[in-house]
Backbone as numpy.savetxt, mean C-alpha at the origin, in Angstrom:
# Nx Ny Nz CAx CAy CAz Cx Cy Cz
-10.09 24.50 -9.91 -9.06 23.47 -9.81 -7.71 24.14 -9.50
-7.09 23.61 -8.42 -5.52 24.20 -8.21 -4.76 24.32 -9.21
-3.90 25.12 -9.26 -2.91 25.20 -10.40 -1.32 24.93 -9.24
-1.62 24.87 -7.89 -0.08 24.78 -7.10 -0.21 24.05 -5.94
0.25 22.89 -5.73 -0.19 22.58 -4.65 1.20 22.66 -3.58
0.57 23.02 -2.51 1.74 23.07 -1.20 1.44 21.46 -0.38
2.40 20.76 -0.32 2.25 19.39 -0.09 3.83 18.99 0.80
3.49 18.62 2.20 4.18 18.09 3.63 4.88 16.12 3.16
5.54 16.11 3.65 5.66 14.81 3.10 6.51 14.33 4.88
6.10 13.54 5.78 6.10 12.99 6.84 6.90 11.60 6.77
8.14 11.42 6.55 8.90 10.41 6.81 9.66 10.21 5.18
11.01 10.48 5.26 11.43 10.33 4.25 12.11 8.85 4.30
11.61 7.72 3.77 12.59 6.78 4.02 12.40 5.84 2.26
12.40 4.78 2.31 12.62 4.43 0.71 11.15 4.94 -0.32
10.00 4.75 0.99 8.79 4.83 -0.15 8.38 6.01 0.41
8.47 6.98 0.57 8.60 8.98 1.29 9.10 9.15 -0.48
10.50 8.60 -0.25 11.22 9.29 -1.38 10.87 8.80 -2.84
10.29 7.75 -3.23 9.45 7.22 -4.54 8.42 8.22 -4.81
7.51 8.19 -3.18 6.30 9.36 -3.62 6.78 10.45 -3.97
7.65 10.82 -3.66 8.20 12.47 -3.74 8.57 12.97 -4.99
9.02 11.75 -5.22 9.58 11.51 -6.80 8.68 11.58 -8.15
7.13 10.78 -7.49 6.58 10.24 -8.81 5.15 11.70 -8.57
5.46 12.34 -7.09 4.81 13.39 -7.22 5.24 14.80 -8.21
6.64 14.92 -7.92 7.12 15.52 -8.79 6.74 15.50 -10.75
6.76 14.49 -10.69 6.89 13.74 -12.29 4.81 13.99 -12.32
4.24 13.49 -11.92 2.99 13.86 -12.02 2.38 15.22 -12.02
3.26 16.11 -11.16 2.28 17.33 -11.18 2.82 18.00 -12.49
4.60 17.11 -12.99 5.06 18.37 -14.17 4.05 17.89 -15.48
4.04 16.94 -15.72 2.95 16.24 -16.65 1.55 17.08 -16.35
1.09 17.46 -15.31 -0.04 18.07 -15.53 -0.14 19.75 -15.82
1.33 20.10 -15.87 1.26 21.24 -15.60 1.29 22.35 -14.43
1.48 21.32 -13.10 1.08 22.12 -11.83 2.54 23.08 -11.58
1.89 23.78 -10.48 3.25 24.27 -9.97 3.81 23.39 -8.40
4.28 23.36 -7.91 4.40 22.61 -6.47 5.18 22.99 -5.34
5.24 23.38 -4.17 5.89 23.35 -2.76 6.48 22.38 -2.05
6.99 21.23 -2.02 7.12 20.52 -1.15 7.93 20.59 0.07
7.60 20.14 1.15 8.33 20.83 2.46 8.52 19.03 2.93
9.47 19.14 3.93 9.48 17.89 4.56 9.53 18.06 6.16
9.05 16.91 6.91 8.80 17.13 8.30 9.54 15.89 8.98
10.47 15.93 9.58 11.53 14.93 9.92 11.11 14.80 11.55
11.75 14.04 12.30 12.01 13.92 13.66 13.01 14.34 13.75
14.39 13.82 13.19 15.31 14.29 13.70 16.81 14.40 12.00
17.92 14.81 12.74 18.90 15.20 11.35 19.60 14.41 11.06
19.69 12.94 11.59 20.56 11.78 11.30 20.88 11.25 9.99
19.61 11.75 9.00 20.21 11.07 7.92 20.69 12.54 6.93
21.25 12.56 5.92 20.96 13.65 4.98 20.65 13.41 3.79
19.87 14.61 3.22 18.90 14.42 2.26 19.70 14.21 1.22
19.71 13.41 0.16 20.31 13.69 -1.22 19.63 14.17 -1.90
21.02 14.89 -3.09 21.02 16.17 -3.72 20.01 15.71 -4.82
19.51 15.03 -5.33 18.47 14.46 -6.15 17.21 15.06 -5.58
16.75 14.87 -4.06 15.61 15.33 -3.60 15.77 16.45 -3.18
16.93 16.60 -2.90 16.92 18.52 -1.99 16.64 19.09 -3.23
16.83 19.22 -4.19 16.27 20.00 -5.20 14.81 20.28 -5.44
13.84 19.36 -5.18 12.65 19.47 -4.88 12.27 19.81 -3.67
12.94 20.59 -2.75 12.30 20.60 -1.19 12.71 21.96 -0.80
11.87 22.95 -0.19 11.65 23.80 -0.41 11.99 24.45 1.27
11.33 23.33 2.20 11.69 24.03 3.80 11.96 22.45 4.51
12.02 22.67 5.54 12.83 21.13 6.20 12.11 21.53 7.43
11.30 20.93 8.35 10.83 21.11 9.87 11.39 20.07 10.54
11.59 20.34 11.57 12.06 19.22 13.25 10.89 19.22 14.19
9.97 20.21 14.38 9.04 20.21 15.00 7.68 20.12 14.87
6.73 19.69 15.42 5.16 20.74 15.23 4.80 21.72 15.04
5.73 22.26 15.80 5.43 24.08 16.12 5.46 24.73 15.53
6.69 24.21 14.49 7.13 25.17 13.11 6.65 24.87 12.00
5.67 23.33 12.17 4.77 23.33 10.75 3.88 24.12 10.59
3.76 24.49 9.02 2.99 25.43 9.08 1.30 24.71 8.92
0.09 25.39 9.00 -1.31 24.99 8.98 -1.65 25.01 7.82
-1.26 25.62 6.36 -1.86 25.68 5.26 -1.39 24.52 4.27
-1.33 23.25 4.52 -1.20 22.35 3.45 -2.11 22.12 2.88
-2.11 21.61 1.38 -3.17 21.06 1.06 -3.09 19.32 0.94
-1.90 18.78 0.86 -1.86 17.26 1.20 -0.65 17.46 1.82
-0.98 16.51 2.82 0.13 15.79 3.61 0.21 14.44 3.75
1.66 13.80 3.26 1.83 12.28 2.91 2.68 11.89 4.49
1.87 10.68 4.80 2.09 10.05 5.76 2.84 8.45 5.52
4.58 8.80 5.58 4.82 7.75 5.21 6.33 7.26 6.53
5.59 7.84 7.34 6.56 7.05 8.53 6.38 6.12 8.80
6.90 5.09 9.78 6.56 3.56 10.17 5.00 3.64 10.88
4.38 2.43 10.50 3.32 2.35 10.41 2.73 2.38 11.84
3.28 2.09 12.94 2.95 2.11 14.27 3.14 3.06 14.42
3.25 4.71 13.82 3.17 6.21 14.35 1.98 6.41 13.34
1.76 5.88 12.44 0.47 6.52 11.45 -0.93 7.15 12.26
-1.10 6.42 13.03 -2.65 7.02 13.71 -2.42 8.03 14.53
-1.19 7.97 15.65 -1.35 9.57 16.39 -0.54 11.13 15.27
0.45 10.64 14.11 0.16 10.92 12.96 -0.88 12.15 12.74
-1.48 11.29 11.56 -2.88 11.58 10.91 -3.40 12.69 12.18
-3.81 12.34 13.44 -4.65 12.63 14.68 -3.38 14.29 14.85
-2.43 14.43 15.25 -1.67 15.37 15.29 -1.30 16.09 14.34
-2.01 15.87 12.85 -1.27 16.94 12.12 -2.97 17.07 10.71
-4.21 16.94 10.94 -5.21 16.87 10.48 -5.42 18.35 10.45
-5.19 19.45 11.21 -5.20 20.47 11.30 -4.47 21.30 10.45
-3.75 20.65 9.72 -2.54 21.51 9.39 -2.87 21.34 7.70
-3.63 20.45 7.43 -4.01 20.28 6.05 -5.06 19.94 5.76
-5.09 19.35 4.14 -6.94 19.97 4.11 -6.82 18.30 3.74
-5.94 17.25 2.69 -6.11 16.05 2.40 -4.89 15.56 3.18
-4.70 13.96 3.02 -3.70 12.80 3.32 -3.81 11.93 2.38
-2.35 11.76 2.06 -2.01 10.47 1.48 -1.06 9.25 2.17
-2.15 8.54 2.83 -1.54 7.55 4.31 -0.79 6.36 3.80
0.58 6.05 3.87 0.98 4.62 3.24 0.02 3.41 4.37
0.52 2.38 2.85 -0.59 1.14 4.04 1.08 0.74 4.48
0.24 -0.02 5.81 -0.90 -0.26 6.53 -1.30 0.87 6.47
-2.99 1.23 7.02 -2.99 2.77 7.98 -2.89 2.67 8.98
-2.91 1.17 9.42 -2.31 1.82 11.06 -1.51 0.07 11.62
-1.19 0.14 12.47 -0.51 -1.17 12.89 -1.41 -1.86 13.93
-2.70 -0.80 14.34 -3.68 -2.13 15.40 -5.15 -1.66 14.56
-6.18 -2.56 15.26 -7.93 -2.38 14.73 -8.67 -1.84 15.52
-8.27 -1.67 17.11 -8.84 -1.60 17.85 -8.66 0.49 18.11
-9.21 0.77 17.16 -8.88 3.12 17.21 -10.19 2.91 17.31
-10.17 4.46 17.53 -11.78 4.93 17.48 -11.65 6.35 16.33
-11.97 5.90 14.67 -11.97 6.96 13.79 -12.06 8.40 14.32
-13.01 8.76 15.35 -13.57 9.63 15.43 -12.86 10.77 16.41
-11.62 10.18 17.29 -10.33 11.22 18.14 -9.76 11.43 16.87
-9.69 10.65 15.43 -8.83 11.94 14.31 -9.19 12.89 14.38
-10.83 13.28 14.83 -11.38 14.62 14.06 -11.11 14.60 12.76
-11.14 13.69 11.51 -11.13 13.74 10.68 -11.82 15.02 9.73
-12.41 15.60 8.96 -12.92 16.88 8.07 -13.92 16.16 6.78
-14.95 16.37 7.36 -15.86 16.49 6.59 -15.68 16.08 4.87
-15.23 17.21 4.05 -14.79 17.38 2.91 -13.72 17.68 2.67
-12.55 16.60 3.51 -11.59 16.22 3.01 -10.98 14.64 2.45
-9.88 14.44 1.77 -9.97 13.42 1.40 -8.48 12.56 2.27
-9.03 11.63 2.51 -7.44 10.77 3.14 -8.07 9.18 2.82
-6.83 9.68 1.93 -6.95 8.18 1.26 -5.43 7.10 1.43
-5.47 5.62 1.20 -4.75 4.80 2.15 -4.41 4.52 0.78
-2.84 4.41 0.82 -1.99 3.44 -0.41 -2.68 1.92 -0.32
-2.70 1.44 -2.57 -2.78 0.02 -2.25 -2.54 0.02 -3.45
-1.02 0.31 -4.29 -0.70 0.39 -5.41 -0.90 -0.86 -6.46
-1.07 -2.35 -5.67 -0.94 -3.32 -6.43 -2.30 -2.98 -7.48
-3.43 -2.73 -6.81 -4.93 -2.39 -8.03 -4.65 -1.89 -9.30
-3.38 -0.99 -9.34 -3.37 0.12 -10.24 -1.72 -1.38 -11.01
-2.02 -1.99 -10.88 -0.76 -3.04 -11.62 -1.87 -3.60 -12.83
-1.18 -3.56 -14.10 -2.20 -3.93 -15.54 -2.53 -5.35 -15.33
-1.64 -6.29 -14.23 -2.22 -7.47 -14.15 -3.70 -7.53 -13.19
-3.68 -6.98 -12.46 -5.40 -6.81 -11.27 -6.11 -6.01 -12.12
-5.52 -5.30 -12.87 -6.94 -4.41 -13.79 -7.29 -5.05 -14.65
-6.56 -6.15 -15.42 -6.85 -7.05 -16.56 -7.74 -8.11 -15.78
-7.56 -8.10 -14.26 -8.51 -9.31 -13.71 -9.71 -8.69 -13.29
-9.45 -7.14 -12.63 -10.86 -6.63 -12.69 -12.05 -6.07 -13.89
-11.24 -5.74 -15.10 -12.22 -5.29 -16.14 -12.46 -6.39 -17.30
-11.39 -7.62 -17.07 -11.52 -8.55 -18.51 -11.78 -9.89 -18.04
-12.28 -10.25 -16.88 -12.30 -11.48 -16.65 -13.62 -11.06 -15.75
-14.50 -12.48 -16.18 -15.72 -12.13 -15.69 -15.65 -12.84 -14.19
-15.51 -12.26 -13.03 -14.84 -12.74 -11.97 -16.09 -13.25 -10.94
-17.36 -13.28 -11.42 -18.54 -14.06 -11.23 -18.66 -15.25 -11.45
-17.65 -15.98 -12.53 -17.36 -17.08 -13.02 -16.42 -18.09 -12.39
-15.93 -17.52 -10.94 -14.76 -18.01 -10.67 -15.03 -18.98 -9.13
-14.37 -19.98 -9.14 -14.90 -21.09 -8.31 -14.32 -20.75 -7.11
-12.65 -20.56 -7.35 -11.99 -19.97 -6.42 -10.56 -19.89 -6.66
-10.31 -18.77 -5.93 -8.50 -18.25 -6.26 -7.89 -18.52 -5.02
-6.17 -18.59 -5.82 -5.57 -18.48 -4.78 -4.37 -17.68 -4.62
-3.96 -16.65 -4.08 -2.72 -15.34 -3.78 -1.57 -16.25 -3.20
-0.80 -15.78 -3.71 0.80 -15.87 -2.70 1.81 -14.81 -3.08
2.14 -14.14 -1.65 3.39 -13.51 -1.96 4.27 -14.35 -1.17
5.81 -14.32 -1.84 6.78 -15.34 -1.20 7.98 -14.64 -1.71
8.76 -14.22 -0.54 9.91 -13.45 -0.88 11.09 -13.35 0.23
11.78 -13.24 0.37 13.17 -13.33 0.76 13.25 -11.71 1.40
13.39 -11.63 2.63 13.06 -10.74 3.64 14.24 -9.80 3.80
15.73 -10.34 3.95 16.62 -9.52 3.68 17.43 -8.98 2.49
16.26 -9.70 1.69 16.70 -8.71 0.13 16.15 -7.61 -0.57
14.92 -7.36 0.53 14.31 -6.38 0.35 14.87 -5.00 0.10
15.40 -4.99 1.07 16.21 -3.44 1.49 17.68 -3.71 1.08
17.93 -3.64 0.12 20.00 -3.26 -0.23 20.48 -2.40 0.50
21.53 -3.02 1.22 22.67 -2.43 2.07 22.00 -1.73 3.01
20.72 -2.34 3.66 20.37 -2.60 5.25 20.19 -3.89 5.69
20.24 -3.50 6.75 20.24 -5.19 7.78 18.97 -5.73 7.81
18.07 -6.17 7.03 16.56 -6.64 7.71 16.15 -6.35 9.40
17.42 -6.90 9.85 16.85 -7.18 11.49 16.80 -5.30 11.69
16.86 -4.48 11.36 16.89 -3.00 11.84 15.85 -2.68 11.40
15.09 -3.42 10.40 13.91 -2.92 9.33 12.48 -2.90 10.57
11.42 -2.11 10.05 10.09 -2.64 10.89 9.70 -3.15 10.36
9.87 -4.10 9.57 9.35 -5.19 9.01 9.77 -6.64 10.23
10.73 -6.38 10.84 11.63 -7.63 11.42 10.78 -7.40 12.76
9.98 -6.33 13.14 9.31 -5.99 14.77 8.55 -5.61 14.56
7.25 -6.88 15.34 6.09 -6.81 15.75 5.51 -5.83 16.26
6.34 -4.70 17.10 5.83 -3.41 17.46 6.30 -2.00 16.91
6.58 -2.48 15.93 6.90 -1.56 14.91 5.77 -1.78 13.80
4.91 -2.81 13.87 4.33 -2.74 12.34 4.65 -3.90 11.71
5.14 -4.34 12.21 6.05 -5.28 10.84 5.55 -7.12 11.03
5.44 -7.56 10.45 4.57 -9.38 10.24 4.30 -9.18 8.77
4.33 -10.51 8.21 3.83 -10.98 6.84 2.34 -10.28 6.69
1.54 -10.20 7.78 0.17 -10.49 7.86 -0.40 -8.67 7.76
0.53 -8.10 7.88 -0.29 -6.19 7.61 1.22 -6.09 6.48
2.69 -6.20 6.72 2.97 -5.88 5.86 2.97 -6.05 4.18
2.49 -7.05 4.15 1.62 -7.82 2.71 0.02 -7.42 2.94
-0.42 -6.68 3.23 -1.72 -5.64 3.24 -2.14 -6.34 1.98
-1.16 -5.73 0.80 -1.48 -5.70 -0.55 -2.50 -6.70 -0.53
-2.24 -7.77 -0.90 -3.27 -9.19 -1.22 -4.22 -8.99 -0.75
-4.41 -8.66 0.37 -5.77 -8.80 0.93 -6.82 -7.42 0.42
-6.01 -6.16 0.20 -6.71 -5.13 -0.28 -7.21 -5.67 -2.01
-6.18 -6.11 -2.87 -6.76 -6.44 -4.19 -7.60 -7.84 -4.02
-7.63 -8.33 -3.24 -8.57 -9.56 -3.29 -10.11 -8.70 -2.62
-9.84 -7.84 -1.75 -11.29 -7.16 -1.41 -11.61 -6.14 -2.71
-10.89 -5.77 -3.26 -11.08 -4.96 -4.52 -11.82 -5.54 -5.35
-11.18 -6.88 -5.92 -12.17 -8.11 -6.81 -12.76 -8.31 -6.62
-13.29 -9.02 -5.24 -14.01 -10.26 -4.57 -14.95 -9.50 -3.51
-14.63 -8.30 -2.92 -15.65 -7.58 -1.60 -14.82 -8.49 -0.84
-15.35 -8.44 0.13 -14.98 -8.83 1.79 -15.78 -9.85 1.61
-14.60 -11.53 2.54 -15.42 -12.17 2.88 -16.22 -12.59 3.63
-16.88 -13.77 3.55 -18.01 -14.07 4.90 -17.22 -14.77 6.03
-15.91 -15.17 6.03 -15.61 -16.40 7.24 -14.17 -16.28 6.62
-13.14 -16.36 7.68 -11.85 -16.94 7.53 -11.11 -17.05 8.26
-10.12 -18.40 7.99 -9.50 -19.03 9.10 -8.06 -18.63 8.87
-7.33 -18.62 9.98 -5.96 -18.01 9.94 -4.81 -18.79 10.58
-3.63 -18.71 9.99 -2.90 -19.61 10.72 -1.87 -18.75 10.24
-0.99 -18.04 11.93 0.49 -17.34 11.64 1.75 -18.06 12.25
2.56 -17.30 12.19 3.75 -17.30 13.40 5.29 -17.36 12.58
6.09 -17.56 13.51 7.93 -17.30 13.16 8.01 -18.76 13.13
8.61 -18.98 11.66 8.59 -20.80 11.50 10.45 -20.78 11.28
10.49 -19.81 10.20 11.95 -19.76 9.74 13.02 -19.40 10.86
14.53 -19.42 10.23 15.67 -19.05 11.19 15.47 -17.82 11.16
15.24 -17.07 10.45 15.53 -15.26 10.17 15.38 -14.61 11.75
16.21 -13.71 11.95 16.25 -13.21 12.69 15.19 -12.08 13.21
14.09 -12.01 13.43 12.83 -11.67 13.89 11.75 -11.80 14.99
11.38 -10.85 15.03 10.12 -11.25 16.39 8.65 -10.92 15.40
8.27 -10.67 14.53 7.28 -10.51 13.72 7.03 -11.69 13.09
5.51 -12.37 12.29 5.28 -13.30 12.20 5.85 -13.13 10.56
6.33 -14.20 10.27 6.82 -14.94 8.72 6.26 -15.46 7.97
5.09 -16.15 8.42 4.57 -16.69 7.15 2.74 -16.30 8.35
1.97 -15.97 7.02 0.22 -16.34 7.54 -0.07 -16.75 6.37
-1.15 -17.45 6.26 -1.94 -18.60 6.24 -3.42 -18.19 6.25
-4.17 -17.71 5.49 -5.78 -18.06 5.11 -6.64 -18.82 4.28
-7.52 -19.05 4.73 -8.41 -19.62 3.41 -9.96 -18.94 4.02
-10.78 -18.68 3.08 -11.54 -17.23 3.05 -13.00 -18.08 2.37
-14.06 -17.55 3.32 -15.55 -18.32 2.46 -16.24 -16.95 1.99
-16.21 -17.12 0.47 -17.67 -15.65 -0.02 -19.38 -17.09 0.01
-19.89 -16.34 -0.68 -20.83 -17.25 -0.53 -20.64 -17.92 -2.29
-19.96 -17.33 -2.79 -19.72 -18.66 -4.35 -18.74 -18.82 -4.49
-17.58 -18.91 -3.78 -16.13 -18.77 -4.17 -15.23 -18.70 -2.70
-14.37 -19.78 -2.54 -13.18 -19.77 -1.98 -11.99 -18.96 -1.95
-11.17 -18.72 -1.17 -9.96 -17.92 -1.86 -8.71 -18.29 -0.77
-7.69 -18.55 -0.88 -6.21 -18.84 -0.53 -5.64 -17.62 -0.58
-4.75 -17.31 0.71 -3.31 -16.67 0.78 -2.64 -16.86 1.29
-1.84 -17.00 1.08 -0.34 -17.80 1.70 0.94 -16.11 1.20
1.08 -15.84 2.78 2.04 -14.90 2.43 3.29 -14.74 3.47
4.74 -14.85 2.92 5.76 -15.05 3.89 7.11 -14.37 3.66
7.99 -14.45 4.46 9.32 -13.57 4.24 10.43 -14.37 3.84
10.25 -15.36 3.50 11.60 -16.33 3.45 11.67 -17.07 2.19
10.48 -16.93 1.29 10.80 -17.92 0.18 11.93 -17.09 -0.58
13.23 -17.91 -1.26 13.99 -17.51 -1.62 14.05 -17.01 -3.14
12.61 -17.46 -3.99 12.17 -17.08 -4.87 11.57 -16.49 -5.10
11.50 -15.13 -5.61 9.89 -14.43 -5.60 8.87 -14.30 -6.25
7.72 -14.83 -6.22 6.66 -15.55 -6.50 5.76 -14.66 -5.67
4.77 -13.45 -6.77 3.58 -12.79 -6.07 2.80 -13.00 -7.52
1.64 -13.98 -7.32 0.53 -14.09 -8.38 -0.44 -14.35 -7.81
-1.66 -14.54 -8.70 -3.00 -14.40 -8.07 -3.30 -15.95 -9.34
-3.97 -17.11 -8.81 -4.43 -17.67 -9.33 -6.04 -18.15 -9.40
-6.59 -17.74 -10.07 -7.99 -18.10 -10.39 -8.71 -19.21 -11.52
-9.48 -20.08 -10.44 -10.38 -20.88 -11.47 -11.45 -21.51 -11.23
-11.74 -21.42 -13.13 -12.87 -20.95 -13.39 -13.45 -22.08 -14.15
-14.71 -22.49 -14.70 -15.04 -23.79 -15.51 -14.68 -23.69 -17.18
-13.50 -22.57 -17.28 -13.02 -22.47 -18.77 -11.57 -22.92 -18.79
-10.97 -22.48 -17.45 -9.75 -22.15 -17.84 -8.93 -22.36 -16.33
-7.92 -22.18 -15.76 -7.41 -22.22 -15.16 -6.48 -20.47 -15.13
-6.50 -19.44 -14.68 -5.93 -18.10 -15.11 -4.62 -17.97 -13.95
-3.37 -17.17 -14.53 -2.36 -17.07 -13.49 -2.02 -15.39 -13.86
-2.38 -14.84 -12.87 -1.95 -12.88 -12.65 -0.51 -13.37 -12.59
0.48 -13.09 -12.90 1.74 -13.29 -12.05 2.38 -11.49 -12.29
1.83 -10.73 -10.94 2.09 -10.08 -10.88 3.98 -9.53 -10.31
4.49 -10.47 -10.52 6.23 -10.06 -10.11 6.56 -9.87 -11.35
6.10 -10.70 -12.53 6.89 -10.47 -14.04 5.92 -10.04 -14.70
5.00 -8.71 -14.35 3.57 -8.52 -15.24 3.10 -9.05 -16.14
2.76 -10.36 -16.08 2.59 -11.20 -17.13 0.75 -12.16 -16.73
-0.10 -12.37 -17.68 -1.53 -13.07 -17.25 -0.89 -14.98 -18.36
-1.43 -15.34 -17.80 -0.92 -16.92 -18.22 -2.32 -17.45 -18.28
-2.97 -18.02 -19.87 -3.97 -19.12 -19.44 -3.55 -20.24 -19.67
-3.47 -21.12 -18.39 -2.87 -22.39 -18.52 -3.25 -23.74 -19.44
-4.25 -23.67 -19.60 -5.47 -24.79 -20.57 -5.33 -24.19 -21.60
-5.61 -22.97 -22.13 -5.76 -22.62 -23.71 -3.73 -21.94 -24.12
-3.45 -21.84 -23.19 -1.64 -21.65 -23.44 -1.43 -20.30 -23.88
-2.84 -19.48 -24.03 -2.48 -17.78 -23.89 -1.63 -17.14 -23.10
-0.85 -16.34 -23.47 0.18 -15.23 -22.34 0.10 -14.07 -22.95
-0.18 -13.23 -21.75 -0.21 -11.86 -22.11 0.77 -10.98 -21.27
1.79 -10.63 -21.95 3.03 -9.61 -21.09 2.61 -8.12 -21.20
2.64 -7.56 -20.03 2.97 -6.17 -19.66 3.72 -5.58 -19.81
5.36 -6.06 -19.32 6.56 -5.37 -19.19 6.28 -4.30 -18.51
5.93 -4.36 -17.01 5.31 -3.52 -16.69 6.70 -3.59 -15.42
6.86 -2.24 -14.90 8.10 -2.14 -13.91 7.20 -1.90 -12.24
7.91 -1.72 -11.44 7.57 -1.37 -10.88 6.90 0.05 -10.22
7.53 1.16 -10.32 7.48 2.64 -10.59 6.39 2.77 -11.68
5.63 1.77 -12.85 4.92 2.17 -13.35 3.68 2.28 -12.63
3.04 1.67 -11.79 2.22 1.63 -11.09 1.69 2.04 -10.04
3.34 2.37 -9.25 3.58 3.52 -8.16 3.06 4.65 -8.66
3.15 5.15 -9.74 2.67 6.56 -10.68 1.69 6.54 -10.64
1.12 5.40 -11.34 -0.47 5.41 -11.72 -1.03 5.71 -10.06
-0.48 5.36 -9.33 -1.51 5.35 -7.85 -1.76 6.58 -7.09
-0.20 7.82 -7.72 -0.12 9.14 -7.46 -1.00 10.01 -8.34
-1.21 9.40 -9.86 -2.12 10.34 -10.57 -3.81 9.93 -9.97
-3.87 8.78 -9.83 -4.90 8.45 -8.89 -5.78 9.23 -7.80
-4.48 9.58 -7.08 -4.91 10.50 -6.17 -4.80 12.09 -6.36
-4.15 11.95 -7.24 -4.63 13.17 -7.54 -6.35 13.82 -8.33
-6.49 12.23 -9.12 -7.61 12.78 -9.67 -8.87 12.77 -8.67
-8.63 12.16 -7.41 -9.47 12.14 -6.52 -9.58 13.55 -5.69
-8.39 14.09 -5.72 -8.18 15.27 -5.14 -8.70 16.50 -5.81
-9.10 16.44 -7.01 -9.21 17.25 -8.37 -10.45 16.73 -8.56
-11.53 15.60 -7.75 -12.98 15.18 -8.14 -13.69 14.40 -9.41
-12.19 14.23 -9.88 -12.30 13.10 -10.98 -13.03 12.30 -10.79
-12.85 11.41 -10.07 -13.18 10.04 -9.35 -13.65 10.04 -7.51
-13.60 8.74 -6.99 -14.27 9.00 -6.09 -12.97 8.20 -4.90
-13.21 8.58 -4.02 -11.75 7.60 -2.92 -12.65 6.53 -2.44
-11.58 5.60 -3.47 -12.16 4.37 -3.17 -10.92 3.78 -2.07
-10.20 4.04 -1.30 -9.82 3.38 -0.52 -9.43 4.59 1.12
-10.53 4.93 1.37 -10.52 5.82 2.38 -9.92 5.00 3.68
-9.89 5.60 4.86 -9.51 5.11 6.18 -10.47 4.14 6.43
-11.58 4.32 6.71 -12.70 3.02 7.24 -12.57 1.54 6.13
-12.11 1.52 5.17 -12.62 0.88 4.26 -10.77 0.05 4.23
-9.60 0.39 4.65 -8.42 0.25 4.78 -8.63 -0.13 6.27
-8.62 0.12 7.09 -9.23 -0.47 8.07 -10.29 -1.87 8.04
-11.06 -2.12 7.59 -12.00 -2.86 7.28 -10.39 -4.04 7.18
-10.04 -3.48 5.88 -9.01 -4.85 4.99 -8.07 -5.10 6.11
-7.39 -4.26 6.92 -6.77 -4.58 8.04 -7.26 -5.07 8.63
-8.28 -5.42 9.98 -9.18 -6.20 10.36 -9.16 -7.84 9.57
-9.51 -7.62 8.19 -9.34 -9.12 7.94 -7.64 -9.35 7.60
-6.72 -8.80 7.59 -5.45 -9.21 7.42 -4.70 -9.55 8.71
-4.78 -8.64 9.92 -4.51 -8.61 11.16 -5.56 -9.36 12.00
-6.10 -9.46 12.08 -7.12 -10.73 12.86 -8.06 -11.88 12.25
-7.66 -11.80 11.32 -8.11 -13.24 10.19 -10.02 -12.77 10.27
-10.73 -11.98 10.44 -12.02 -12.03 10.56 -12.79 -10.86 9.92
């Protein structure tokens, strides 16, 4: 088992610098030692003194990366992720790919040259939230007639003191639509539920917001015992991300924005107080224990792909 890991980190922008952060905080908890290097395009922004303290070399090029990583985090905009991964697989032995993993369905896995016995595994932090684990280990989810997801949130409040319209969230060829950048839902509903048999989709730009990416999508999903709803968009001015399920006991509400489980019929509530960054963590020790053979990668490229496919083309 490593005692140091040398680890590339590929796009420093709000969630580059969380991982960097909660990598730090994870490896000191385990005891590791660590390298981190960063690999930029270009010098426009500068690093703060919070992270330059953790960063060890700074690259502008290919040329000058070096080949001996042992993870490299892929967290540039999502429409560079696949030539990415494909251009720098050589240079390390794992990946840790933010979702999306990629912004289209139509690759062919196999120009990564991906490695045998390596691991590249795809962010999907919501699983590792105590509200989806309380729905995957305490609720008998065989029992359930059918659920329904919504994320609903307010698009330029995302990012403090940026413009949305500059974001790739606001451009379609950047990556950016309700329908891959809300990944999430659809990865923890395939987490619960598997993949479904049939689903119908309905997108597009309904609101004023200033955008060319779609705003609100629209599914409803057939398994063979159970229905399921998602409704996910950029404009509700309230934010509202829960998972509702029911069942012939109860009526159940995840409301994963205020970590809180609600049974509506029997008037149970169960609070988390769970933050955000708590879960971001859990998803870094995660991978680490996958990296270390703990566990097994349960959310590899084919299988993140798969969930893209049904998020990006409703099928």
């Amino acid at each position: 088992m490593k005692n140091t890991y040398k680890i590339g980190i590929i796009g420093l922008g709000s969630i580059g610098t969380r991982h960097l952060k909660n990598v730090v905080t994870v490896l000191k908890e385990r005891n590791k030692e660590y390298m981190i290097d960063l690999i930029r395009s270009g010098k426009s922004k500068e690093i703060e003194e919070e992270i330059a303290k953790h960063i060890s070399h700074v690259f502008y090029s290919y040329e000058s990366v070096p080949n001996d990583y042992d993870i490299i985090f892929v967290t540039n905009p999502t429409n560079l992720h696949f030539e990415t991964i494909r251009q720098f697989v050589t240079k390390t032995k794992h990946m840790f790919i933010e979702k999306p993993v990629f912004d289209i369905t139509n690759v062919s896995i196999d120009t990564l040259h991906l490695k045998d016995d390596s691991i590249y595994y795809v962010a999907c932090p919501l699983r590792y939230t105590n509200v989806i684990q309380y729905f995957k280990h305490q609720i008998d989810l065989n029992n359930i007639y059918c659920a329904r997801s919504i994320c609903s949130s307010f698009l330029p409040e995302w990012r403090p003191n940026k413009d949305y319209r500059n974001t790739y969230s606001a451009h379609k060829n950047q990556g950016g639509g309700v329908s891959i950048d809300l990944i999430h839902e659809w990865d923890y509903i395939c987490y619960l539920f598997g993949n479904p048999e049939n689903i119908l989709n309905i997108r597009g730009t309904f609101s004023n917001l200033r955008i060319d990416s779609d705003d609100l999508s629209l599914y409803i999903a057939k398994y063979s015992d159970k229905a399921v709803e998602v409704h996910l968009d950029y404009f509700g001015r309230k934010t509202i991300r829960e998972i509702q399920v029911f069942t012939d006991e109860d009526t159940i509400v995840g409301d994963i924005a205020n970590s809180e489980i609600r049974y509506l019929k029997s008037g149970k509530v169960i609070s988390f107080k769970e933050q955000r960054n708590d879960f971001q963590c859990k998803e870094i020790e995660h991978f680490f224990d996958i990296i270390e053979g703990k566990v097994i990668n349960d959310n590899d490229i084919l299988t993140a792909l798969r969930t893209l496919q049904i998020a990006k083309e409703g099928k």
